[in-house]
C-alpha positions as CSV (number, residue, x, y, z in Angstrom):
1,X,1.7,-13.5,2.2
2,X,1.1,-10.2,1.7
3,X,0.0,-8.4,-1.7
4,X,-1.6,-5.8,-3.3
5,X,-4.7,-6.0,-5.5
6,X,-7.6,-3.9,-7.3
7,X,-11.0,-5.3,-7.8
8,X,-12.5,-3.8,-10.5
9,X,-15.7,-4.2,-13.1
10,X,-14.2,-4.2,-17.2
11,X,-16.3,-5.4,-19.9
12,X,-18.9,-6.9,-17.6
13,X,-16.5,-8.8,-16.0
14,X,-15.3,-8.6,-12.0
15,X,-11.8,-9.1,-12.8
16,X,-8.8,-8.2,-9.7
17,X,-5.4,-7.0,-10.6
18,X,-2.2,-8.2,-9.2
19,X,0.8,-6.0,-8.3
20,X,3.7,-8.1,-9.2
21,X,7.3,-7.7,-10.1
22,X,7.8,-7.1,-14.0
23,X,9.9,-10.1,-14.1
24,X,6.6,-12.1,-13.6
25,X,4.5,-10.5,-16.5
26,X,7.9,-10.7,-19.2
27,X,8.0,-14.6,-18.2
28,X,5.2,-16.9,-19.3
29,X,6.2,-19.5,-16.8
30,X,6.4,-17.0,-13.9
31,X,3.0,-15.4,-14.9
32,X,1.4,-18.6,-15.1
33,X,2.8,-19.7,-11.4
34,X,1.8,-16.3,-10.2
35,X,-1.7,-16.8,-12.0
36,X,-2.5,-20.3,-10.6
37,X,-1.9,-19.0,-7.3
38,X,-4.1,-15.6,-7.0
39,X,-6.5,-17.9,-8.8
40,X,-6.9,-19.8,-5.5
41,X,-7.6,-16.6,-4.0
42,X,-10.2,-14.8,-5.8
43,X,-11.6,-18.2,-7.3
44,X,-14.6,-16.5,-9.1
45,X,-12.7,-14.1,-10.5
46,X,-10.4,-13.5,-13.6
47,X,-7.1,-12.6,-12.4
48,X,-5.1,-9.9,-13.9
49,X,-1.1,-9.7,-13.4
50,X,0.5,-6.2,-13.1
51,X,3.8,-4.2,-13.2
52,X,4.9,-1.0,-13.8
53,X,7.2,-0.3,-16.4
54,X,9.6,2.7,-16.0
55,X,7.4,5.3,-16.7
56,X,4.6,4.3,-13.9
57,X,2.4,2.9,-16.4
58,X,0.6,-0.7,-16.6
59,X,2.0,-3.6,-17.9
60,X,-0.9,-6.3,-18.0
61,X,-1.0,-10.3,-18.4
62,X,-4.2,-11.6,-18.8
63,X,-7.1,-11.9,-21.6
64,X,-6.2,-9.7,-24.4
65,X,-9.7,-7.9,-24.9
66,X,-9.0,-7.4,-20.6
67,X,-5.5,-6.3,-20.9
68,X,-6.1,-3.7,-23.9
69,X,-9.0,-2.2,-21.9
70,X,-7.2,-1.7,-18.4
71,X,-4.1,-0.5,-20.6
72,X,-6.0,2.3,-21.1
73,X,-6.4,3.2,-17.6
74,X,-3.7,4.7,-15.4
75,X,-2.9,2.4,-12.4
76,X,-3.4,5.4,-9.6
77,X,-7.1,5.5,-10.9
78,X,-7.8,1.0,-9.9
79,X,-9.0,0.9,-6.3
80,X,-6.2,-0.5,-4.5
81,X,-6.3,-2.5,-1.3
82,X,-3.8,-4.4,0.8
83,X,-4.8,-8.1,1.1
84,X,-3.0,-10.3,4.1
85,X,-3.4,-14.1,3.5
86,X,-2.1,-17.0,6.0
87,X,-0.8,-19.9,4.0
């Protein structure tokens, strides 16, 4: 599986952000599912779901006080990286 994620430092937290389709952030169940898996993944981390909505900018699932702050940051600025992982 192959997906893209930003590692980043909020609120002295580590927390990574998920690129996912906006389907998955506008459906509880999905964003759960999506969630529980990247959780496996970055297992010390608190994982952050992400789509774009039409105008380029972030649309978070998360925390609240986590999603409000990255909100405020446009998602060119997170440090992106391509992650490759055998299942």
């Amino acid at each position: 599986m192959d997906f893209t994620a930003a590692i980043v430092k909020e609120q002295d937290a580590t927390c990574v952000i998920v690129i996912v389709k906006s389907d998955v952030v506008e459906n509880k169940y999905l964003a759960e599912n999506a969630h529980r898996l990247f959780s496996k993944f970055f297992p010390l981390m608190t994982v952050i779901l992400m789509a774009q909505d039409a105008r380029g900018d972030g649309v978070f699932w998360g925390p609240d006080e986590l999603v409000k702050a990255l909100s405020k940051t446009k998602p060119e600025y997170f440090p992106w990286k391509q992650y490759s992982i055998k299942e």
